[in-house]
N, C-alpha and C positions, 0 to 999 in steps of 0.2 A: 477356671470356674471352680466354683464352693465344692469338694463332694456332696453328694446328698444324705440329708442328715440319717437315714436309714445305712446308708455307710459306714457313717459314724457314731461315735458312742452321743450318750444323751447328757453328758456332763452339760453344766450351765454354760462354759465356754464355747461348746458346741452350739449350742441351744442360742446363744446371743449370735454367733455368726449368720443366721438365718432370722434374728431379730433383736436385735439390742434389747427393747422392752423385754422379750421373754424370758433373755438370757437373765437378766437381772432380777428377774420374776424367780427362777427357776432356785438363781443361788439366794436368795435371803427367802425364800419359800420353805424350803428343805429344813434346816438347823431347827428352826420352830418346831415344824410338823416331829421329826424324830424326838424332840427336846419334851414333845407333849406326853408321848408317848413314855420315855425313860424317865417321869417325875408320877408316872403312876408306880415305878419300880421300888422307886425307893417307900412306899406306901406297901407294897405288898410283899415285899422283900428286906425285911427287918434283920438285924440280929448281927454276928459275928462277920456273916461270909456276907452282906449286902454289897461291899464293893467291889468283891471278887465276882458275884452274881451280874451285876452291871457290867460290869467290863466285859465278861463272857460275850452277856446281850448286845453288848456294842458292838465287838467283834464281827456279829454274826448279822449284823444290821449293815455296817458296812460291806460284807462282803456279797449281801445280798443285794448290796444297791451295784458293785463292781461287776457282778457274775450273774443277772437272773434269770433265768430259765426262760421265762415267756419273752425274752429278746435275745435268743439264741446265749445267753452267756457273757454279753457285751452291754452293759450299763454305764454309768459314770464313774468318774474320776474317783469317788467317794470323798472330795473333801468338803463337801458341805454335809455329808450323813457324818461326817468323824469329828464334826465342828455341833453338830446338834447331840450327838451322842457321849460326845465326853466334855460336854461344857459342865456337868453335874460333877464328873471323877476326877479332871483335872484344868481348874478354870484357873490358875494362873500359868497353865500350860498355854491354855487354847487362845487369851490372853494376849500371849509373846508370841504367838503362830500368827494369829491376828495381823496385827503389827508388823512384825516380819516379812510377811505374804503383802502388804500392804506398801510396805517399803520396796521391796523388791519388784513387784509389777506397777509400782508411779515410776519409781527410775528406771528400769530397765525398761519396761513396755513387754513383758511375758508373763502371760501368769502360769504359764508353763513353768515356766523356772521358780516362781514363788512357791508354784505349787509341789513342787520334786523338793526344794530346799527346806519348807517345814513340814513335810511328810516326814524327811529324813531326822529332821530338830527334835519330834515331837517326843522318841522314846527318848532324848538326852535330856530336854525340858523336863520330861515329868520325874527322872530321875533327877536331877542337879534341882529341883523343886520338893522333892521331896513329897508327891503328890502321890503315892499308893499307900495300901498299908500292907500288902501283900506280894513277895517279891514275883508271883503266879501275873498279878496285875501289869509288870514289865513287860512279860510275855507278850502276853493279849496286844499289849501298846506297839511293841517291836513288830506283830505281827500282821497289827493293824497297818502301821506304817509299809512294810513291807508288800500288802495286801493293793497298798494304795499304789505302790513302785512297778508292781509284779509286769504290768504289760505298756503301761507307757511311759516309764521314766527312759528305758535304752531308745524310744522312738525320738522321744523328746530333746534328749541330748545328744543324738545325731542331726537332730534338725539345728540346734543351737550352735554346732560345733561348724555346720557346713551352711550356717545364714538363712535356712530356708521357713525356719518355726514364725508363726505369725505373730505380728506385735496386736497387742491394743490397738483398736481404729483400723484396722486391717481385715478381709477378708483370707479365707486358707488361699494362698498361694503367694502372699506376702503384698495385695496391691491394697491401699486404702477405700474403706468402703464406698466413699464419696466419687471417685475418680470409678470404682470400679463400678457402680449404679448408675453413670453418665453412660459406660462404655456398653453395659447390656441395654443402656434402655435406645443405644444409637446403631446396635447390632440389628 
């Protein structure tokens, strides 16, 4: 059986386990909503340091969606607030993560692993891109990424390593949703 989502963290992955619709609600919902927000930044935040000023904001945007208080600490994955927050500072980063992340969870069937593999891309992306002006800007992005590793990439890749992480069309425990909504509804 599913844990219950109060369990688990509230990532869109999570969020779709407990309802496809939501789930997909959940991740193309976020980018916007955060994206709205950081195109007021670049508005009131002019001058020399605007894109060191952003990326701080980002930083602390995603760790606010990973850590936040009024959920004991335990939020999402952060990769849809790191896809809404730095589409502005590094969009032919976000881009190649895109894509990448896209590639990687059609053919393998995890977005677990897409998601660990362009967390990990994205400070070599924005660097081999050339996307900061400020070498402080690497930081914040390694930081970012880091921020995004920090609690379940070792979970992740112990599941991977021992068959047990759920694919796409699968409920948590690895059975497919369809067989496993036959089996509760004949429980």
């Amino acid at each position: 059986m599913c844990a219950p989502l109060a369990a688990a963290t509230i990532g869109a992955t999570n969020v779709a386990r407990k309802s496809p619709a939501l789930g997909v609600a959940t991740c193309f919902s976020t980018p916007p909503r955060v994206w709205r927000r950081f195109s007021w930044q670049r508005v009131l935040f002019s001058g020399p340091h605007q894109q060191l000023i952003m990326t701080t904001a980002a930083f602390f945007a995603v760790l606010g969606h990973l850590f936040p208080v009024w959920l004991k600490f335990r939020g999402g994955k952060g990769v849809a607030t790191s896809l809404g927050a730095f589409i502005f500072l590094t969009p032919k980063s976000i881009l190649c993560m895109v894509v990448l992340f896209l590639l990687i969870a059609v053919a393998f069937r995890y977005v677990s692993l897409g998601s660990v593999v362009v967390a990990a891309a994205f400070p070599l992306l924005a660097w081999a891109l050339r996307e900061y002006v400020d070498s402080r800007q690497l930081i914040f992005i390694a930081l970012v990424s880091a921020a995004c590793h920090l609690e379940t990439s070792p979970k992740h890749l112990g599941r991977l390593a021992s068959g047990t992480e759920s694919k796409l069309g699968t409920k948590s425990g690895g059975k497919p949703a369809a067989k496993l909504k036959s089996r509760v509804a004949t429980e």
